[in-house]
TORDREN-245547 format. One record per residue: chain; x, y, z of N, C-alpha, C, O, CB in turn. Coordinates in Angstrom, 2 decimals, decimal comma, always signed. Glycine has a CB too. Layout:
# residues N
+---+---------+---------+---------+---------+----------+---------+---------+---------+---------+---------+---------+---------+---------+----------+---------+
! c !  n.east ! n.north !    n.up ! ca.east ! ca.north !   ca.up !  c.east ! c.north !    c.up !  o.east ! o.north !    o.up ! cb.east ! cb.north !   cb.up !
+---+---------+---------+---------+---------+----------+---------+---------+---------+---------+---------+---------+---------+---------+----------+---------+
! A !       X !       Y !       Z !       X !        Y !       Z !       X !       Y !       Z !       X !       Y !       Z !       X !        Y !       Z !
...
+---+---------+---------+---------+---------+----------+---------+---------+---------+---------+---------+---------+---------+---------+----------+---------+
***
This chain:
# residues 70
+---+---------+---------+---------+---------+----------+---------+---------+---------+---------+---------+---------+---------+---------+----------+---------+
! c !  n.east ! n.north !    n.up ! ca.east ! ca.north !   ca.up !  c.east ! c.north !    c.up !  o.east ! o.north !    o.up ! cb.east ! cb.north !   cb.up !
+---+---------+---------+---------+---------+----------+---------+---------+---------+---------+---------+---------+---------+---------+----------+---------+
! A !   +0,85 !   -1,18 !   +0,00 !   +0,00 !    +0,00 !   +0,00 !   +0,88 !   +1,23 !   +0,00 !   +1,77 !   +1,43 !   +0,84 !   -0,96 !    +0,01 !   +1,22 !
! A !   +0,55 !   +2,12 !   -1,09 !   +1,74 !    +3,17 !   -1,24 !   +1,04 !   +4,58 !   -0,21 !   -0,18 !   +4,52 !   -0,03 !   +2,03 !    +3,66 !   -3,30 !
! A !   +1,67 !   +5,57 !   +0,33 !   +0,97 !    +6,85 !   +0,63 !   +0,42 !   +7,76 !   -0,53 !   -0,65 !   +8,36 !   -0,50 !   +1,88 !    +7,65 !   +1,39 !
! A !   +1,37 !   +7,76 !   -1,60 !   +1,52 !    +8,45 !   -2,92 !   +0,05 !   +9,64 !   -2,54 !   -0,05 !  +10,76 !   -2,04 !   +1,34 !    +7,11 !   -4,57 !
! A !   -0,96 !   +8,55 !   -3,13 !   -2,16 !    +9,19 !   -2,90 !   -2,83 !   +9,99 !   -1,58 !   -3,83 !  +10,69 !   -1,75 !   -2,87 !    +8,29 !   -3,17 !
! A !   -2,34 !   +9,86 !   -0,51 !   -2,69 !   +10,30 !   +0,80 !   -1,50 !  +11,42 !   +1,04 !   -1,72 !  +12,15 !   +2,01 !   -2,75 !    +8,99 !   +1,95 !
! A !   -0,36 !  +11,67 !   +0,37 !   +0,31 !   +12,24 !   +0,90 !   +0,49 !  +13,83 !   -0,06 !   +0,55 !  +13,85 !   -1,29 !   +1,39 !   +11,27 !   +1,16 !
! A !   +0,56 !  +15,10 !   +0,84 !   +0,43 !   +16,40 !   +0,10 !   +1,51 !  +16,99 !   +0,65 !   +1,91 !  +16,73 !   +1,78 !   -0,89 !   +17,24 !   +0,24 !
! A !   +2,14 !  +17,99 !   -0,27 !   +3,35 !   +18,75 !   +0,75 !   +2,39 !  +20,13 !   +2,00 !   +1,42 !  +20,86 !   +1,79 !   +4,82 !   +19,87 !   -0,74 !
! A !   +3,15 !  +19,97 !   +3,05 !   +2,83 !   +21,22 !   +4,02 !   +2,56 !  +22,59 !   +3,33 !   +3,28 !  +22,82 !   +2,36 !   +4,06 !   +21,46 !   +5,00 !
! A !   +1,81 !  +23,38 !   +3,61 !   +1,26 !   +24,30 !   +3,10 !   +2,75 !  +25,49 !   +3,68 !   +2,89 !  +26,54 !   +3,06 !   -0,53 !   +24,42 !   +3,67 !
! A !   +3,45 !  +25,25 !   +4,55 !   +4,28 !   +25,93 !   +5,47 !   +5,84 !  +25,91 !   +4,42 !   +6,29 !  +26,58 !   +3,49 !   +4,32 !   +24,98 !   +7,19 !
! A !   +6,23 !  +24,78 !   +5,18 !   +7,53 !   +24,23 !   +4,80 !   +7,67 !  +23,60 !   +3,86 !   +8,84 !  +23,34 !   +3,55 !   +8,02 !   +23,57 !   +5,53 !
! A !   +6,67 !  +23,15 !   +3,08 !   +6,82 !   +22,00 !   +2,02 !   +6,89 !  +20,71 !   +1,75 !   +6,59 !  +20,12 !   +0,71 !   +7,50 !   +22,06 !   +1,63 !
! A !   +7,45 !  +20,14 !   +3,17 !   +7,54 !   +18,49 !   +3,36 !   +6,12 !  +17,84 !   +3,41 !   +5,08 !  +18,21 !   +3,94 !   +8,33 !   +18,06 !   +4,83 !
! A !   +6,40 !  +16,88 !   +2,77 !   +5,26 !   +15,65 !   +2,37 !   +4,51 !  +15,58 !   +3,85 !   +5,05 !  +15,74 !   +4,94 !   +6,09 !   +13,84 !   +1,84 !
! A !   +3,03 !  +15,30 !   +3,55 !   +2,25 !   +15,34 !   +5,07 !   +1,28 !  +14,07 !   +4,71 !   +0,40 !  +14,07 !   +3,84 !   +1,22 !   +17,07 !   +5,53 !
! A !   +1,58 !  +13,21 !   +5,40 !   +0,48 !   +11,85 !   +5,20 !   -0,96 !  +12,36 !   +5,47 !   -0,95 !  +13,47 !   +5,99 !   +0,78 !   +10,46 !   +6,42 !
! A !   -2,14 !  +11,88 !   +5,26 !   -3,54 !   +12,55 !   +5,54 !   -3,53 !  +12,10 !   +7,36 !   -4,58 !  +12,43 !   +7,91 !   -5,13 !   +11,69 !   +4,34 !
! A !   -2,85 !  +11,63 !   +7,99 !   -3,17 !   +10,78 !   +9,06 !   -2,41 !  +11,77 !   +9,95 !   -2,46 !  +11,63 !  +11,17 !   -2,70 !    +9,12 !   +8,99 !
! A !   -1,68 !  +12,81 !   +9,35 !   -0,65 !   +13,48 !  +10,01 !   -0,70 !  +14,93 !  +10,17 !   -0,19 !  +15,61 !  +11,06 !   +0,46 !   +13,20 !   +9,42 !
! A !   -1,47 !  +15,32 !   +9,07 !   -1,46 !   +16,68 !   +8,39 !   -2,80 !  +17,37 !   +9,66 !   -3,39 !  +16,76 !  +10,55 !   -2,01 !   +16,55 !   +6,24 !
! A !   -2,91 !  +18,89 !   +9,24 !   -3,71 !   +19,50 !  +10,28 !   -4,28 !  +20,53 !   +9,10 !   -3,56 !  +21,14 !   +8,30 !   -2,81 !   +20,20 !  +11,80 !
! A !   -5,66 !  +20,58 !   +9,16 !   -5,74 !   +22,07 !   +8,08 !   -6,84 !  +23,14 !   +9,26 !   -7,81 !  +22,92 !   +9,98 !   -6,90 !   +21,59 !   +5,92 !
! A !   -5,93 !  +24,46 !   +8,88 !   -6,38 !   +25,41 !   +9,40 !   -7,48 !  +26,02 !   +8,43 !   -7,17 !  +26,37 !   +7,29 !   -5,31 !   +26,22 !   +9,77 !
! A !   -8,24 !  +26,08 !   +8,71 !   -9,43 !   +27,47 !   +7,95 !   -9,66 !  +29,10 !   +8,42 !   -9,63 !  +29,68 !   +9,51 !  -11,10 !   +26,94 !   +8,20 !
! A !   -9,77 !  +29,27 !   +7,85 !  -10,37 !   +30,91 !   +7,42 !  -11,53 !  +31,43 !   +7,16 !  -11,48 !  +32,11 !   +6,14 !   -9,95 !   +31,36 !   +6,40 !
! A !  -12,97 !  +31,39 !   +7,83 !  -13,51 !   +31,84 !   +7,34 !  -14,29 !  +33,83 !   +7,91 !  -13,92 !  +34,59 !   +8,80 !  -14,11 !   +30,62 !   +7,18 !
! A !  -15,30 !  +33,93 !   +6,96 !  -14,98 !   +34,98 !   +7,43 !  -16,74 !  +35,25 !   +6,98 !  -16,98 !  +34,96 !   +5,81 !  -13,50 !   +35,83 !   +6,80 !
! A !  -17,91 !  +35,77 !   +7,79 !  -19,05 !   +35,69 !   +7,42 !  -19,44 !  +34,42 !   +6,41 !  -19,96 !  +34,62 !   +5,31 !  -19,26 !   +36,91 !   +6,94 !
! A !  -19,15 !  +33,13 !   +6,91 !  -19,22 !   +31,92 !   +6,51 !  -18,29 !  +32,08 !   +5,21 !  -18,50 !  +31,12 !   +4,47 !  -20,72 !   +31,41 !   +6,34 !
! A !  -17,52 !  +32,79 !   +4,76 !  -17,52 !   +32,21 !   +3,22 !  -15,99 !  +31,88 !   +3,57 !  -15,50 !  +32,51 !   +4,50 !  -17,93 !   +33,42 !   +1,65 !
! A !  -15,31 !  +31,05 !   +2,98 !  -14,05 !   +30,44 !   +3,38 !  -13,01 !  +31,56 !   +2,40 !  -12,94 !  +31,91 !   +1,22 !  -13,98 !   +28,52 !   +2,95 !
! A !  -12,19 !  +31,87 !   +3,86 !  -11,12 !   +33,14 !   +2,84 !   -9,74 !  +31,98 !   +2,33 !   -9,28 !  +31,92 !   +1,19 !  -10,19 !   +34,98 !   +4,28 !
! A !   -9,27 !  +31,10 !   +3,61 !   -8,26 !   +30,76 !   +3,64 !   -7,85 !  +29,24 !   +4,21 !   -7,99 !  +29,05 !   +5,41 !   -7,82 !   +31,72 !   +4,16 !
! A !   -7,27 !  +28,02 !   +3,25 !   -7,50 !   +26,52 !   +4,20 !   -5,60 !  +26,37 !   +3,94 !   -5,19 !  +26,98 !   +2,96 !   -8,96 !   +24,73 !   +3,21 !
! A !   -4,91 !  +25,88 !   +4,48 !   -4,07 !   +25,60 !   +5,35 !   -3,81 !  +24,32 !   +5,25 !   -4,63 !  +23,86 !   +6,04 !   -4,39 !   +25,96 !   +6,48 !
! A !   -3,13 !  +23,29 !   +4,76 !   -2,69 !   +21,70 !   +5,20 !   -1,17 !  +22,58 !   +5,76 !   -0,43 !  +23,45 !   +5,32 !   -2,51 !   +20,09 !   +3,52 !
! A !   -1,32 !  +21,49 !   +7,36 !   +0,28 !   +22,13 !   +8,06 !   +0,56 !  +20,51 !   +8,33 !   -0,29 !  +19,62 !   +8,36 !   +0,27 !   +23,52 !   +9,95 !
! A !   +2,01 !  +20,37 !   +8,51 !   +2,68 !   +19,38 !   +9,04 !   +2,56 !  +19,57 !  +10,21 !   +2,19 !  +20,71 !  +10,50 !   +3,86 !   +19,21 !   +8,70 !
! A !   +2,84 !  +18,49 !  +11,52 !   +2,94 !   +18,71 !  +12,74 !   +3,18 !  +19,92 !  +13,81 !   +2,64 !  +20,43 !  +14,79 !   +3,59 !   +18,07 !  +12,83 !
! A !   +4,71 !  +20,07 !  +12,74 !   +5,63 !   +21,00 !  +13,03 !   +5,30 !  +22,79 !  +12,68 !   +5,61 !  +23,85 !  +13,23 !   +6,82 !   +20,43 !  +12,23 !
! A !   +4,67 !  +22,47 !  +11,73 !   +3,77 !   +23,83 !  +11,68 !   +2,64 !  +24,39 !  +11,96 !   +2,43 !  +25,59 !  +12,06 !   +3,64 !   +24,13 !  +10,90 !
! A !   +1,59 !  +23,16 !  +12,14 !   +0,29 !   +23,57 !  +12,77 !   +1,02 !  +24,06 !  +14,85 !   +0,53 !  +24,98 !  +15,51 !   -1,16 !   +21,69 !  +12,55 !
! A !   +2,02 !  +23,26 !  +15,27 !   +2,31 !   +24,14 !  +16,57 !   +2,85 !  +25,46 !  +16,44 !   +2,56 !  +26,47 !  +17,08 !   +3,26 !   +23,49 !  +17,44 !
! A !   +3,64 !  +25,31 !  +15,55 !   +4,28 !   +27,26 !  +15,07 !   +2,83 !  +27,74 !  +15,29 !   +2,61 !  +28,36 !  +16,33 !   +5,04 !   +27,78 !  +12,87 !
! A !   +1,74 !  +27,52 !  +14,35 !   +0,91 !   +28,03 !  +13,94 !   -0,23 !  +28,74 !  +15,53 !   -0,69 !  +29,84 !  +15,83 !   +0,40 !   +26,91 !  +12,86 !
! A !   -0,24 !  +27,25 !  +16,19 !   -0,60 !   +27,78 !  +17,32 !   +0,08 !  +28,63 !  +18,07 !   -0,58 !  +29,57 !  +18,51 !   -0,83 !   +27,02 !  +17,95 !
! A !   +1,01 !  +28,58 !  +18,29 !   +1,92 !   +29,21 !  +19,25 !   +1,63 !  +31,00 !  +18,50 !   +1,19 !  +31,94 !  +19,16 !   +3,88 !   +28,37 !  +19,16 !
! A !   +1,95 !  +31,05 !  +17,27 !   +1,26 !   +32,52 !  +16,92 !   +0,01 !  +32,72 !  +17,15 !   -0,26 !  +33,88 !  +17,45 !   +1,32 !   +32,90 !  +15,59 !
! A !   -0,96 !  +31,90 !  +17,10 !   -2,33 !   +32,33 !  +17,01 !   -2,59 !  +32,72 !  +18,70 !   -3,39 !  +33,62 !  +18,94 !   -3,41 !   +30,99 !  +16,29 !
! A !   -2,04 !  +32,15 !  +19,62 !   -2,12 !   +32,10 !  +21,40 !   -1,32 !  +33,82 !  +21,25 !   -1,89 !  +34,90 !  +21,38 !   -0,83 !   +30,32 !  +22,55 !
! A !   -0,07 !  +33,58 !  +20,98 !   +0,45 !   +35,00 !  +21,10 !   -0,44 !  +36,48 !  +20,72 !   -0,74 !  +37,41 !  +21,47 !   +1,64 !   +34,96 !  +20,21 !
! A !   -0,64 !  +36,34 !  +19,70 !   -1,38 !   +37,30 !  +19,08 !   -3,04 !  +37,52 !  +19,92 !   -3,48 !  +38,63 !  +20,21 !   -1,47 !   +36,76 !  +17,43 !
! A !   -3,79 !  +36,15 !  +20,23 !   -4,86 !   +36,75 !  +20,94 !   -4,87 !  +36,84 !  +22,81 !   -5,81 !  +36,80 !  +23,61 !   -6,07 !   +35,87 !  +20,38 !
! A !   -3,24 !  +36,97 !  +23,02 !   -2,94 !   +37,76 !  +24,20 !   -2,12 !  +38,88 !  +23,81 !   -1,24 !  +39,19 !  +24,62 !   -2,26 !   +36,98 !  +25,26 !
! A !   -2,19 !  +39,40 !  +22,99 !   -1,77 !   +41,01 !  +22,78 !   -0,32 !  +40,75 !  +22,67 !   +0,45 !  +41,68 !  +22,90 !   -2,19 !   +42,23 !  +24,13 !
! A !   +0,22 !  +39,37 !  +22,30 !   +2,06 !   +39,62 !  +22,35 !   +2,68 !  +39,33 !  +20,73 !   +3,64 !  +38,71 !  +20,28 !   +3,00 !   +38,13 !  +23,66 !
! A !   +1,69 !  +40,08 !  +20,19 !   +2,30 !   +39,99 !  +18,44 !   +3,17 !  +41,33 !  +18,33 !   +3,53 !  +41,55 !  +17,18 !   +0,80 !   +40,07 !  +16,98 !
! A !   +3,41 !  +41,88 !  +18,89 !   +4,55 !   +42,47 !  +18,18 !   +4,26 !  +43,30 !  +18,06 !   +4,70 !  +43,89 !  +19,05 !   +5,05 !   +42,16 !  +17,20 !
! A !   +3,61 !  +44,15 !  +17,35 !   +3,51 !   +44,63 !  +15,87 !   +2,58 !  +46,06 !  +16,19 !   +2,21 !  +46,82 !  +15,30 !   +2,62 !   +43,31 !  +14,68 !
! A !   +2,23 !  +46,29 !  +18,02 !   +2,56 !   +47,52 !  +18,47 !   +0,72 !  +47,97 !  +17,58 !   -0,07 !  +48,73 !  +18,15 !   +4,51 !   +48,29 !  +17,81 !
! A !   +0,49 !  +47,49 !  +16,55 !   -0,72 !   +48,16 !  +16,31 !   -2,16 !  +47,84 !  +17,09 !   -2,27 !  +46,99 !  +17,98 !   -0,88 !   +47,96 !  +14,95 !
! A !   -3,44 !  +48,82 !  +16,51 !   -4,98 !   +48,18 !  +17,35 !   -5,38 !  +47,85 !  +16,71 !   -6,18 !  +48,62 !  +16,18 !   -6,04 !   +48,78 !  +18,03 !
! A !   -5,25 !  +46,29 !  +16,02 !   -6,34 !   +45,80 !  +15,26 !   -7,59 !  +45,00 !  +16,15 !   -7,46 !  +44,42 !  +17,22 !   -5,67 !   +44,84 !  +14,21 !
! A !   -8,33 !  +45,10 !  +15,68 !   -9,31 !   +44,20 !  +16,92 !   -9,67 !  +43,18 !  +15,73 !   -9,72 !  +43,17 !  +14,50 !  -11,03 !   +45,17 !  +17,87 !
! A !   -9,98 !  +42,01 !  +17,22 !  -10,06 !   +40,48 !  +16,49 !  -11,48 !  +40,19 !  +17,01 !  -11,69 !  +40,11 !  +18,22 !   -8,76 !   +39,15 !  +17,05 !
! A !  -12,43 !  +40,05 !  +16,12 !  -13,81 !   +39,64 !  +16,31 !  -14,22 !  +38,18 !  +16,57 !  -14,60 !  +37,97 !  +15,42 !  -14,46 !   +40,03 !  +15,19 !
! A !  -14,37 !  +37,38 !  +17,00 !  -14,67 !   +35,74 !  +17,39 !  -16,08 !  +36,00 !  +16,90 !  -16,39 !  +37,19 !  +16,83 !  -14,49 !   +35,08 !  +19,27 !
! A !  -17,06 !  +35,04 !  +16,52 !  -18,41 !   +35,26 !  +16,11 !  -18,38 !  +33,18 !  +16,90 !  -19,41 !  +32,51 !  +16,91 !  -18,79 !   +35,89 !  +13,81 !
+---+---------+---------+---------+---------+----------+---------+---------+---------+---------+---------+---------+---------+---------+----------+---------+
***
């Protein structure tokens, strides 16, 4: 049984992501989907680790954007 078919590169880094392994983030935005995401392991935690930072005010980036949750 090959992966061939189950396997896609990371949306991040590029390395091959088995379906059993991979994580996809979405985007949507008044239901309509802006943005989908296949991450490897290794990048869906990057991914968290920014998304935690940012909705405790430690992105950086000094501006007021406000983040709406619905």
């Amino acid at each position: 049984m090959s992966d061939a078919a189950t396997s896609e590169p990371c949306d991040a880094c590029g390395d091959p992501t088995t379906d059993a392994l991979a994580r996809t983030v979405r985007l949507s935005v008044d239901r309509a989907n802006i943005d989908t995401q296949r991450l490897c392991p290794d990048c869906f935690a990057d991914w968290i680790r920014r998304y935690q930072d940012r909705m405790a005010g430690r992105d950086g980036d000094g501006g007021d954007s406000e983040i709406i949750v619905d």
